[in-house]
C-alpha positions in Angstrom: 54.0 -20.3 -71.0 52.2 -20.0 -67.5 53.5 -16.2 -67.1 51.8 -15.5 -70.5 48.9 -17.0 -70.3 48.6 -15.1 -66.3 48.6 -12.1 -68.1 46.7 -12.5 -71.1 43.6 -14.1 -69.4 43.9 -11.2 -67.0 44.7 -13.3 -63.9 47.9 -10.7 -64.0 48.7 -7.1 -64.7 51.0 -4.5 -64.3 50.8 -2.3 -61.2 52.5 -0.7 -58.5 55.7 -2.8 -56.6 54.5 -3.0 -52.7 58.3 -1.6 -51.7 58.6 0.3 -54.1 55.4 2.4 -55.3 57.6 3.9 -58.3 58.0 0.5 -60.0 55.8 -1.6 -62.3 55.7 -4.7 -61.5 53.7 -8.0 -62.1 50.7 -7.7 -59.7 47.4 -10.1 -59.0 44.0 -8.4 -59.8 42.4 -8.8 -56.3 39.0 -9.7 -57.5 40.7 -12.9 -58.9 42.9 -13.9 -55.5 39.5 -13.7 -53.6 38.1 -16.6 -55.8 41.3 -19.0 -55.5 40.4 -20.9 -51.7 37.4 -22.0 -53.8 39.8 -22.8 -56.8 42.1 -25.1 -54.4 39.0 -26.4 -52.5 37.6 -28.0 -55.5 41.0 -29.0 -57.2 41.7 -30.8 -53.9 37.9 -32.5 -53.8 39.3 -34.6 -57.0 41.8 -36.0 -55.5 41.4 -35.2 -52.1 43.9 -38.5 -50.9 46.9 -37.5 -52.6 49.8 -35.9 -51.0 50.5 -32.0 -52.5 52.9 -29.7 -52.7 51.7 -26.4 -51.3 53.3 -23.0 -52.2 51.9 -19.3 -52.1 48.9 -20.0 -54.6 50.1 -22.9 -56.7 49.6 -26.6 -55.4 50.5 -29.9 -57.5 51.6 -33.1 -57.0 56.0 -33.9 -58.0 57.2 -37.7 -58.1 60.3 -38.8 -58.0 60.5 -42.0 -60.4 64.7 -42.8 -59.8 65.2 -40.9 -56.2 69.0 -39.9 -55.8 70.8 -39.8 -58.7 74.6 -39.1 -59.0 73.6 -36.0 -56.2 70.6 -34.8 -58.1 66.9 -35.5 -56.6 64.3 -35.1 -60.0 60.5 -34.6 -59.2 57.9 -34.0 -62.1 54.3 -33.5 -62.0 51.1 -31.4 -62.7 51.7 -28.2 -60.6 48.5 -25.8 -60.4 49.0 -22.1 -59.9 46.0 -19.4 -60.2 43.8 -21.7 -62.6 46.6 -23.0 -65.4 48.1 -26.6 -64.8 51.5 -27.1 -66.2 54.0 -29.7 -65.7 56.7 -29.0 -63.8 60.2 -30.2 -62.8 62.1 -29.7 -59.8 65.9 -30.8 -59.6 67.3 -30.7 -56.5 71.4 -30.5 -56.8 73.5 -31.6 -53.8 76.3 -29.0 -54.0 78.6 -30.4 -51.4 78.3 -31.0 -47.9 76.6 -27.7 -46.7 74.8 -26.9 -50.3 72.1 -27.6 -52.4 70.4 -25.9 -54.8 67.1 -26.5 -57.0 65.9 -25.8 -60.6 62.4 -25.2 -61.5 61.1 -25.5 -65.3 57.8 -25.8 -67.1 57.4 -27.9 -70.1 56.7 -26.3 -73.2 54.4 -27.1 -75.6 57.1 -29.4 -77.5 57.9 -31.1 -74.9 61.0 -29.6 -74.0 61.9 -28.2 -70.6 61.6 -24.2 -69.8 64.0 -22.5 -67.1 61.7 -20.9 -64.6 64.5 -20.1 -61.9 67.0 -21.4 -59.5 67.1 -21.4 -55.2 70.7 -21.9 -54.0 71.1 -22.6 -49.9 73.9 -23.1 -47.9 73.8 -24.5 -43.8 74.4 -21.6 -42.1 77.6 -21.5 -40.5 79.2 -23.5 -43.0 
């Protein structure tokens, strides 16, 4: 799993929580985060056309092979973040007229699907 493998290749530790100091949290060593603009700059070199997905450190490139689906949006591909490439699926959920929410998982080693977590929004004012 990505979170693992973060952590055992020392990409990750645990260190202090930025709001609160008393906590251990899951930190990134900041001799590593200095080297990932040149990470990204070559990953994007190979394929330097394609449209990505861009999100605090991680980059890939999600399809959606069916579109809309009985109110669910699929997208799968090869997401990047920190050095490991996984692929990933993000479900997008219409919840009604003024909700939606969307699932993210990693696929394991066996092929099956991973919960990573879950974003529920809702129009404000609704």
């Amino acid at each position: 799993m990505l979170m693992e493998e973060l952590f055992s290749t020392g990409v990750m530790t645990m260190g202090p929580s930025r709001v609160d100091p008393a906590r251990q949290v899951g930190v990134f060593r900041p001799e590593l985060l200095a080297t990932l603009p040149g990470i990204r700059a070559a990953e994007m070199e190979k394929i330097g056309w394609r449209i990505y997905l861009l999100m605090r450190g991680a980059y890939g490139m999600l399809r959606s092979a069916e579109g809309w689906v009985d109110g669910r949006l699929v997208f799968t591909g090869e997401m990047t973040m920190l050095g490991p490439t996984r692929l990933w699926r993000l479900t997008l959920t219409r919840d009604g007229d003024d909700r939606f929410s969307y699932v993210n998982e990693e696929q394991t080693p066996d092929g099956a699907w991973a919960y990573i977590d879950r974003w529920d929004f809702t129009r404000k004012n609704a």
